[in-house]
C-alpha positions in Angstrom: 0.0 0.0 0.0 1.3 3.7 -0.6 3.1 5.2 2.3 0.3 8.0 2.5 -2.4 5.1 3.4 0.0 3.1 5.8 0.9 6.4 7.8 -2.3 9.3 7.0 -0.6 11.1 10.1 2.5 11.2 8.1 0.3 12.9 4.8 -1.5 15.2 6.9 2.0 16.7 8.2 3.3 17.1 4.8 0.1 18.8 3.3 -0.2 21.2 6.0 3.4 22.1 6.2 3.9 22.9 2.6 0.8 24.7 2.7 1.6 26.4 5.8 4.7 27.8 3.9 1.9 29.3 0.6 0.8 31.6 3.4 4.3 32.8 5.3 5.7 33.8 2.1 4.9 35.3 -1.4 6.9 33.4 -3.5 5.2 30.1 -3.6 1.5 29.5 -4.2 -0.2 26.1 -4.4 -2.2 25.1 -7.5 -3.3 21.7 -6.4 -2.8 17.9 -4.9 -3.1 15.3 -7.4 -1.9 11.2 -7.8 -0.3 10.6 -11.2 -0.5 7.5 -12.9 1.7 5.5 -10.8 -0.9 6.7 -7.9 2.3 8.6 -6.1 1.5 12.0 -4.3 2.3 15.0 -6.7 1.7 18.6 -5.7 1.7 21.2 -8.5 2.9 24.8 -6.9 4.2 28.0 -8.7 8.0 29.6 -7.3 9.1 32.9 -8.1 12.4 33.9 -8.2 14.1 36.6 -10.1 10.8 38.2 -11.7 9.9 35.0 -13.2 7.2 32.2 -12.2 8.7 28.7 -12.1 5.7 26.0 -12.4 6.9 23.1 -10.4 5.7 19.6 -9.6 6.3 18.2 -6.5 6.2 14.1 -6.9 6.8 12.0 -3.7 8.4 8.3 -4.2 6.7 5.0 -3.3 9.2 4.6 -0.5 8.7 8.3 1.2 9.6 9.4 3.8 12.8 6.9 3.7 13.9 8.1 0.3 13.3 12.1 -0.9 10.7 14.1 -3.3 11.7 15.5 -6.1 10.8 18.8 -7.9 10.2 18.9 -11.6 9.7 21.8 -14.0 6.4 21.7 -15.1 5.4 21.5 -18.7 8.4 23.6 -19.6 11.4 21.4 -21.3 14.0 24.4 -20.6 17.3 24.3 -18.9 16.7 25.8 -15.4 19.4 25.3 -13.5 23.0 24.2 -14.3 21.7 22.1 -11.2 20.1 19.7 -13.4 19.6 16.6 -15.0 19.5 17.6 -18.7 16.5 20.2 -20.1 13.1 20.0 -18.2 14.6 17.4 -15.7 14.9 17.2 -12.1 16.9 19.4 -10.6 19.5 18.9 -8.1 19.1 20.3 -4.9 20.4 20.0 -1.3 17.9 16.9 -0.3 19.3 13.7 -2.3 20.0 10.3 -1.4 22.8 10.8 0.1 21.9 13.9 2.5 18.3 13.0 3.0 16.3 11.7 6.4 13.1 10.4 7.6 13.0 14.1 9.6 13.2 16.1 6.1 9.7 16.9 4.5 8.6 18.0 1.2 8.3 21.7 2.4 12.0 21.1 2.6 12.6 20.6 -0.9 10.2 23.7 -2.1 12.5 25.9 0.2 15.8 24.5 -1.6 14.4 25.0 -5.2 13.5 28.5 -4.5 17.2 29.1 -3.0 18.6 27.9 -5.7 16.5 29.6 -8.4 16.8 32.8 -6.5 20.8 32.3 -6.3 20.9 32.0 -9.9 18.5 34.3 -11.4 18.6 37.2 -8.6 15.7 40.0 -8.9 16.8 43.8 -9.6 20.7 44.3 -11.3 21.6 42.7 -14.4 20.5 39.7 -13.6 23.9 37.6 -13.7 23.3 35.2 -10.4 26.2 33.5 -8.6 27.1 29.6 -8.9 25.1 28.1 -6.2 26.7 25.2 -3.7 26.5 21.6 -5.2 26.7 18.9 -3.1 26.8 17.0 -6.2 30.3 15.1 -7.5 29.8 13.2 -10.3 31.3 9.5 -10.0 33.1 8.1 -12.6 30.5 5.8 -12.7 27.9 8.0 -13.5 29.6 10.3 -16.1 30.2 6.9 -18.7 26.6 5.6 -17.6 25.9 7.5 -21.4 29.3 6.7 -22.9 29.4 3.6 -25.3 32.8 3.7 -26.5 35.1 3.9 -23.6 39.2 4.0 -23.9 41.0 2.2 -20.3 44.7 4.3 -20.1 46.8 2.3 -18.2 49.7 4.0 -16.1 52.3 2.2 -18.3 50.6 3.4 -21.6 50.5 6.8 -19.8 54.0 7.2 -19.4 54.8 5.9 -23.1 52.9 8.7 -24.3 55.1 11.5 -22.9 58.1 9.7 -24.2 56.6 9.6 -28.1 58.1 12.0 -30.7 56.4 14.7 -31.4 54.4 14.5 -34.8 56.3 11.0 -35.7 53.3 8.7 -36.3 53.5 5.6 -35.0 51.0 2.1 -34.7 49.1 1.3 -31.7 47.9 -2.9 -31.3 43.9 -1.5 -30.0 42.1 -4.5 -28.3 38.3 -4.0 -28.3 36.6 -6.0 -25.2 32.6 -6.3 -26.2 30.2 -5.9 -23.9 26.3 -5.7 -24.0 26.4 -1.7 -22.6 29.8 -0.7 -23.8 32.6 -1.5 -26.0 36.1 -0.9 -23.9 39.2 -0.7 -25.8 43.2 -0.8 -24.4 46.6 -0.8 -25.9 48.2 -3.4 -25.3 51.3 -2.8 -27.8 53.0 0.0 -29.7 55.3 -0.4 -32.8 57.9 2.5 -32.5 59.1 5.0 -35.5 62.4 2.3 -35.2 60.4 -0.8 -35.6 60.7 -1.9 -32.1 58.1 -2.6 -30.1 56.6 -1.4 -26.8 54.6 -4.1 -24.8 52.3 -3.2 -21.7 53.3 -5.3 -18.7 49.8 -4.1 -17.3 47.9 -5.7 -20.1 47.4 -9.5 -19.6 49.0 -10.9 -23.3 46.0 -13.3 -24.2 43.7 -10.2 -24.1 44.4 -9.5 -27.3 44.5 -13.1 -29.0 40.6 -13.4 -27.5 38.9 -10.3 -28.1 39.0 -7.9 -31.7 42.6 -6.7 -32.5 43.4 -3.8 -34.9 45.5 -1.5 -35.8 45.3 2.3 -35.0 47.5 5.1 -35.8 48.8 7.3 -32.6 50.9 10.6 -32.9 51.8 13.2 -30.6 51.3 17.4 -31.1 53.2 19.5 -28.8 51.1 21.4 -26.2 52.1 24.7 -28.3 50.8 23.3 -31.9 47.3 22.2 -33.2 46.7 18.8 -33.6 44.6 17.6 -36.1 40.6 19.2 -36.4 38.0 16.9 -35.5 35.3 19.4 -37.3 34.9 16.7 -40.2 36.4 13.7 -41.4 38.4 15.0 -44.0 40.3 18.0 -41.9 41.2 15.2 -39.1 42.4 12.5 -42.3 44.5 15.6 -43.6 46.0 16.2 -40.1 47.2 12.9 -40.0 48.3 12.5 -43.7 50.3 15.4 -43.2 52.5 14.1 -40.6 53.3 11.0 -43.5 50.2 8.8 -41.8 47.7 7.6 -44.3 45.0 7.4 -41.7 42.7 4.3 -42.9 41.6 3.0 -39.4 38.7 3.2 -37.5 40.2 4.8 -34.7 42.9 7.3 -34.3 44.6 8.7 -31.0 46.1 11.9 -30.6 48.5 13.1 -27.8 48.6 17.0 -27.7 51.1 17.3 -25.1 50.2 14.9 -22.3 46.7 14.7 -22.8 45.2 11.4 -24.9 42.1 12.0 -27.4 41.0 8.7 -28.9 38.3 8.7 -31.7 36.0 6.4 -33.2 36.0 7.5 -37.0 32.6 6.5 -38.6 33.5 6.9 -42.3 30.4 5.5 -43.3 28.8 8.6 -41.7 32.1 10.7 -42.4 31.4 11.5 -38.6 33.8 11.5 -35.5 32.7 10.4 -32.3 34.9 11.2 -29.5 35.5 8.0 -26.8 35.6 8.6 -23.2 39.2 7.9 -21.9 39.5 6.5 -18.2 42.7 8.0 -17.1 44.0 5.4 -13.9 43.6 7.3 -10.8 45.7 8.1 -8.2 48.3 5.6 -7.1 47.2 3.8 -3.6 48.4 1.1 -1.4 46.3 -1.7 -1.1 48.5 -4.5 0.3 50.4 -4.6 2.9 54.4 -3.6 2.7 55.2 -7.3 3.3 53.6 -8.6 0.5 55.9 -7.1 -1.8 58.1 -10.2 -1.5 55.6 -12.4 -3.0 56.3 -11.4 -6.6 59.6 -13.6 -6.5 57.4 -16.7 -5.0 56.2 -19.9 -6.6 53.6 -21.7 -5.4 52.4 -25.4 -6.7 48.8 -26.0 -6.7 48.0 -29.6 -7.2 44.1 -30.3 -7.4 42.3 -27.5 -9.4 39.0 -27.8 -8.5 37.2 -25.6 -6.1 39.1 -25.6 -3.2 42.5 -25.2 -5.6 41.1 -22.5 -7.9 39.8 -20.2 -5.2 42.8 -20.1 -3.4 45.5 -19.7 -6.3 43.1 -16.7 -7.8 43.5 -15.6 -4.3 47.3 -15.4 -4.1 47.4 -14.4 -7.5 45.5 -11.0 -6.2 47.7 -11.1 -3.5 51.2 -10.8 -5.9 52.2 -14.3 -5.9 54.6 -14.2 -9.3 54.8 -17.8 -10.2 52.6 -20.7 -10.4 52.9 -24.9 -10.7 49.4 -25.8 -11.7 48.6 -29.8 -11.6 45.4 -31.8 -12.6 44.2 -33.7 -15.5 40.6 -32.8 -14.6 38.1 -31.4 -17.1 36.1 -28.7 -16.2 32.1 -29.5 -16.5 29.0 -27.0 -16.1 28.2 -29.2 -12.8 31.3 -27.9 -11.6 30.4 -24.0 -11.4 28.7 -24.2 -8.5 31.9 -24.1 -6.9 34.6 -23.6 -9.0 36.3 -20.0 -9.3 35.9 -20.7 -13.1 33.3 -20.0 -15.3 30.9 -21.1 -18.5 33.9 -19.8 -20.8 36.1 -22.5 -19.5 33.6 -25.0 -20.0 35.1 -28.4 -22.1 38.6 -27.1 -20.9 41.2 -29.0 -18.7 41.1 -26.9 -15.6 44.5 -26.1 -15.6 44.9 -23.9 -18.7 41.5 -22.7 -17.3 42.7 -21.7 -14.3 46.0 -20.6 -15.6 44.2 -18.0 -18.2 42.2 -16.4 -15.1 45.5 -16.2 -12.9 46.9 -14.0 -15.5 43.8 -11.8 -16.2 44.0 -11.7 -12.3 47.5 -10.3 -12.5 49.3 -10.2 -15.6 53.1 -10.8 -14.6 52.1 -13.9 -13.5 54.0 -17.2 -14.7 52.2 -20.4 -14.8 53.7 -24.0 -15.0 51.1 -26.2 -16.3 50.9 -29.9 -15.7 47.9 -31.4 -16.8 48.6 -35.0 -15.3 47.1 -36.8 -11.6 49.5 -36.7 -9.3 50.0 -40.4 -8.9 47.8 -41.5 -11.3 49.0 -44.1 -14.7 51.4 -41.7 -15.9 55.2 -41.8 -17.7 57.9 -42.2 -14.8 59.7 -39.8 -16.4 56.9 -37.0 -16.7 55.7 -37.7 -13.1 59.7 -37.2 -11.9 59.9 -34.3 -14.1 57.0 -32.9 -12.7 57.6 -33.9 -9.1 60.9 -31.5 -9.3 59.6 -28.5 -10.7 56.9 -29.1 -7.4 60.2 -29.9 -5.2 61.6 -26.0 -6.5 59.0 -24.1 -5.4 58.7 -21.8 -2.2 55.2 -23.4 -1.4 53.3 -27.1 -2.0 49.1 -25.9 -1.8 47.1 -29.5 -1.6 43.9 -29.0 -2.5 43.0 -32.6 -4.0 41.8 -33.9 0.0 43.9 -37.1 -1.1 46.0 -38.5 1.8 47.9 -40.4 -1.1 48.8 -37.7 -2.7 49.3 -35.7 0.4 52.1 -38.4 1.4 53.9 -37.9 -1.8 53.9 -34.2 -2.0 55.3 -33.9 1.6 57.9 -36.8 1.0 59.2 -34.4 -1.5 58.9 -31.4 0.1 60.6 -32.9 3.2 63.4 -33.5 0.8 63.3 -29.9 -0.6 62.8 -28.5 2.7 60.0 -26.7 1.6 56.3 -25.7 3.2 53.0 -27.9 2.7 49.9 -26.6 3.3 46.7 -28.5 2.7 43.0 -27.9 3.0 39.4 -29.9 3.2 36.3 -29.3 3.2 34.0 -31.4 4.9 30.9 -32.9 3.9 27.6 -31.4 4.2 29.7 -27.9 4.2 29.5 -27.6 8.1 33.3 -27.0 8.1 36.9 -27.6 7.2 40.4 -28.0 8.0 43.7 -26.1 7.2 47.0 -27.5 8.1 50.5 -26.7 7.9 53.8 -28.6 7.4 57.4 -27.5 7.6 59.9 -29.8 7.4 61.5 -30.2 10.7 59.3 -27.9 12.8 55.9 -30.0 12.3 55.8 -34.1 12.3 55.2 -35.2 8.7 51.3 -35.0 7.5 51.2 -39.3 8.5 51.3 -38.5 11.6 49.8 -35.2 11.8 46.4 -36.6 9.9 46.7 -39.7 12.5 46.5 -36.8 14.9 44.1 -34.8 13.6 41.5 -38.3 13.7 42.4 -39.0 17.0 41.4 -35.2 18.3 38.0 -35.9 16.6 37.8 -39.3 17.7 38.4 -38.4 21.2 35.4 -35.9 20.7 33.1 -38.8 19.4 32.7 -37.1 15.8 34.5 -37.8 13.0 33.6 -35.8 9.8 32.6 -36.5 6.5 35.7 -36.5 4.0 35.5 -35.1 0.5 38.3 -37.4 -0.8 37.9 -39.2 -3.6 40.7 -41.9 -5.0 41.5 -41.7 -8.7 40.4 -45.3 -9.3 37.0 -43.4 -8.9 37.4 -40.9 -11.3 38.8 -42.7 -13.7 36.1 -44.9 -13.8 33.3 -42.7 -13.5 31.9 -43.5 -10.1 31.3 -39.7 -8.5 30.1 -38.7 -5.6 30.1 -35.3 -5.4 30.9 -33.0 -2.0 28.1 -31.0 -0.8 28.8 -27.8 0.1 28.6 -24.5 -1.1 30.6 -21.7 -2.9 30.5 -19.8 0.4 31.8 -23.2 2.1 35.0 -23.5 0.1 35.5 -19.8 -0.3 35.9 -19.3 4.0 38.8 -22.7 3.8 40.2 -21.7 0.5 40.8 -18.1 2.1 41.6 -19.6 5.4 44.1 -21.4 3.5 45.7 -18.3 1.4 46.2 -16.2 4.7 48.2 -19.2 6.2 49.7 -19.2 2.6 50.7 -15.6 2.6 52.0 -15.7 6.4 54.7 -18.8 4.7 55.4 -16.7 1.9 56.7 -13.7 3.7 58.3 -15.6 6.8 56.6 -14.2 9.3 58.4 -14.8 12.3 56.8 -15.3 14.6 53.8 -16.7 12.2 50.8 -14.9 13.4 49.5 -19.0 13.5 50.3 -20.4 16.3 48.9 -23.6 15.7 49.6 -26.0 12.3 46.1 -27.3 12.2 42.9 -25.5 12.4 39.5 -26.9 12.4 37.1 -24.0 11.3 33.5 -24.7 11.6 30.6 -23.0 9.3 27.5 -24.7 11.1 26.3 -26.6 13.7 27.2 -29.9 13.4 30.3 -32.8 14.4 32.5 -30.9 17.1 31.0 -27.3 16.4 28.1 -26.2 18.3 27.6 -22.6 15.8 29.3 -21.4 12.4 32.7 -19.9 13.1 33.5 -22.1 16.0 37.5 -22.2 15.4 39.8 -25.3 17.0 43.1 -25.1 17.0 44.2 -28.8 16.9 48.0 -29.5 18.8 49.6 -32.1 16.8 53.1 -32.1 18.3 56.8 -31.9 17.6 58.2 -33.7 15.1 59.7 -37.2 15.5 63.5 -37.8 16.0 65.5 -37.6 12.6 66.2 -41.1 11.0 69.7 -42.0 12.0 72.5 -40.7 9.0 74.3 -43.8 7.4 77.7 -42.4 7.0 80.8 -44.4 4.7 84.3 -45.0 5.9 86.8 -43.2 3.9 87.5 -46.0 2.0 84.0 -47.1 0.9 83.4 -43.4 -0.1 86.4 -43.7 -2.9 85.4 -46.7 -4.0 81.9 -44.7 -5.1 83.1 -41.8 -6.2 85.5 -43.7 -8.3 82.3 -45.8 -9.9 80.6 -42.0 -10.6 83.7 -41.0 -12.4 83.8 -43.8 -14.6 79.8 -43.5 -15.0 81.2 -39.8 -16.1 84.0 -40.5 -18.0 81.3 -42.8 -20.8 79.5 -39.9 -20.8 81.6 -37.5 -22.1 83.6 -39.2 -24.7 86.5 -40.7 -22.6 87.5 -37.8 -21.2 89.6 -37.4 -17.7 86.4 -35.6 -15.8 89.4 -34.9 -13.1 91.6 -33.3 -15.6 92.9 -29.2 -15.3 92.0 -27.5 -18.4 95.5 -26.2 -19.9 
């Protein structure tokens, strides 16, 4: 029902305030109360200001009094006010959205139009007003809410341009990204006047390969010159042509000192429309100082389902540089109800998948991809090959919920002396579990997952598991996890923050605790969402005692390498000095 129904107290007090105000004053009259179409509460009044009668409608939302009136010019299609939206639309006044309460009434908005009329169109002199206050700034949102064709300058394109010649044409690679409300183009590459060429580290490279590439010509006018005239297609062809540039595209930039024009050249229309350039705003910190080590880090990922691809986009965000990316998994439409990936990736092995958004997430990005199970029928040589390039990076992420492979990753981390972390989500999607292993600090995952059964066990609830063996996969028998995206987003961020803390060697680690049991509902050892258990696995068992050789033993091996050397290069002394 309409507000004035629900609360007639409420429409009583605005009728007899505003016409209250038609008797204090002799500025305002009221012609009458009406409901338009929509059955909303409109008041048509008169203003005068500056020797002229303003007709006015008064129209009050469906959601009055939490949201405010607004005033419209009344049969009259002029411009006002230059506080206004467009000829004969509502104007702007001090009672908006974002300065309006429940305590304001429509009286309130009469009283503003007439200040601001009055302010710009004063009675008596010559009738010049003054610029009234605005409480209005324009977002850049809602100046290209119009604007179809829209140019993104990136900071790296924005210091090229300075640098260019002046009035030395050269060709700019314009990628055109489609969208149902807007077409938004970007450089991504420059061809200098000496044939080399000028990439933008900013600009992910398969942008261009996926979207429309083509050609556009770019020169730069000094501050002090005229660039070409956009008045007509011809004059703006000639400006270019003159400068040695045959201008044939169907855009063309222009630099006139350190200010970028780009235009869309409709030659069909011999018209030129100018495209709204969004110039990168002001440089801000968003991530904390200790982050900026994670550019030289490498992470592995193995398992890139939903659990793996939320927390890789994650540390991607975060400014992890380098990636090892293993699964031979295919990404299906069932899967997007969890996966970080999308119905573009659809039919794709999730690895390249999730390698292409990592690097739209952050360009610099390297990506290793290994589209293979870990432990699954694979070459021995492929699996070693990919088991080292696992063993050289700064972090092992487990994301499969596979003790088997857990075993192996941490067998060779332990030999790497590198940092494993893995994560699960439980069934049902009542909770999960992060852990942590270091080589040497925490006992090996064995005996910190016997650990972690035995705390639930001792607490008479033992969760649901979401691992499931390859055999199973491979032959089709799948029983999917329940759980939600909002289930595996809490672990899989749970599990980058203990990622991040490894990654910069916190010290101490602002986790005091290895394992952590995070709950999301009631159920098995939580009694509410959120519960968090930090789970004590304790220290690490003793070392395996070192077999060491005698003196003697250790000759007689070295001496069976160097002959094992000696075949493979040719019969050559491997001890020898070179001369």
């Amino acid at each position: 029902m309409s507000w004035y129904l629900t609360d007639v107290a409420r429409f009583r007090a605005e009728r007899q305030g505003i016409e209250l105000l038609a008797q204090e004053v002799d500025w305002f009259a009221v012609t009458t109360w009406r409901l338009d179409d929509r059955l909303r509460l409109v008041l048509d009044a008169e203003i005068g200001a500056g020797g002229r009668v303003y007709p006015i409608y008064l129209q009050y939302p469906d959601m009055f009094p939490h949201t405010p009136p607004s005033v419209f010019p009344r049969g009259d299609i002029a411009r006002w006010s230059a506080h206004q939206f467009g000829p004969g639309g509502e104007l702007c006044l001090e009672y908006g959205p974002d300065t309006w309460t429940a305590n304001n009434t429509g009286r309130d908005l009469v009283e503003s139009c007439h200040r601001l009329l009055e302010t710009e169109n004063p009675a008596g002199g010559d009738g010049v007003g003054d610029d009234a206050p605005s409480r209005h700034v324009e977002s850049l949102g809602q100046s290209l809410r119009i604007r179809y064709n829209r140019f993104l300058l990136t900071r790296a394109f924005r210091a090229l341009l300075c640098e260019l010649p002046l009035r030395v044409p050269v060709e700019a690679k314009l990628v055109s990204l489609y969208h149902k409300e807007s077409v938004v183009h970007v450089v991504d590459e420059v061809t200098l006047a000496d044939g080399t060429k000028w990439t933008d580290p900013t600009v992910p490279s398969q942008l261009g390969p996926e979207y429309t590439e083509r050609r556009v010509p770019i020169c730069r006018w000094d501050a002090t010159e005229s660039p070409p005239s956009t008045e007509s297609l011809d004059e703006f062809d000639s400006g270019f042509a003159a400068v040695g540039n045959k201008l044939e595209a169907r855009y063309g930039l222009i630099v006139h000192g350190s200010e970028l024009s780009v235009y869309f050249l409709d030659r069909k229309k011999s018209s030129i429309v100018d495209v709204a350039v969004i110039s990168p705003p002001a440089e801000a910190t968003r991530l904390d100082a200790t982050h900026s080590v994670l550019g030289a880090k490498r992470v592995a990922i193995v398992g890139c389902g939903s659990l793996g691809s939320k927390a890789a986009t994650m540390l991607a965000r975060s400014g992890v540089g380098g990636f090892v990316l293993v699964d031979d998994d295919i990404l299906l439409p069932d899967n997007l109800v969890r996966n970080d990936l999308d119905w573009r990736d659809a039919g794709v092995h999730k690895v390249p998948a999730l390698a292409r958004r990592l690097q739209f997430v952050n360009p610099s990005v390297d990506v290793l991809q290994w589209r293979v199970p870990l432990g699954g029928q694979e070459a021995n040589e492929s699996a070693d090959a990919m088991l080292k390039k696992i063993s050289e990076c700064d972090l092992v992420l487990d994301a499969t919920a596979d003790p088997n492979v857990l075993n192996l990753l941490s067998a060779v981390a332990a030999s790497a002396k590198r940092p494993v972390i893995w994560a699960e989500v439980f069934g049902g999607g009542f909770g999960g579990l992060i852990a942590r292993y270091r080589p040497g600090i925490e006992p090996p995952p064995p005996f910190m997952r016997r650990a972690i059964e035995n705390w639930f066990g001792e607490k008479g609830s033992l969760p649901k598991r979401s691992y499931r063996p390859y055999e199973a996969i491979a032959t089709g028998i799948d029983v999917p996890m329940i759980a939600d995206d909002a289930d595996v987003s809490v672990i899989a961020a749970h599990a980058a923050r203990l990622a991040i803390d490894l990654l910069v060697d916190r010290d101490p680690s602002i986790f005091p605790c290895s394992v952590y049991a995070i709950g999301l509902g009631a159920d098995s050892v939580f009694s509410q969402p959120f519960d968090t258990y930090p789970i004590d696995v304790g220290p690490p068992p003793p070392e395996p005692e070192v077999v060491e050789l005698s003196n003697e033993e250790k000759v007689i091996e070295i001496a069976t390498l160097l002959e094992l050397l000696k075949d493979k290069i040719g019969g050559a002394d491997p001890t020898a000095q070179d001369n």
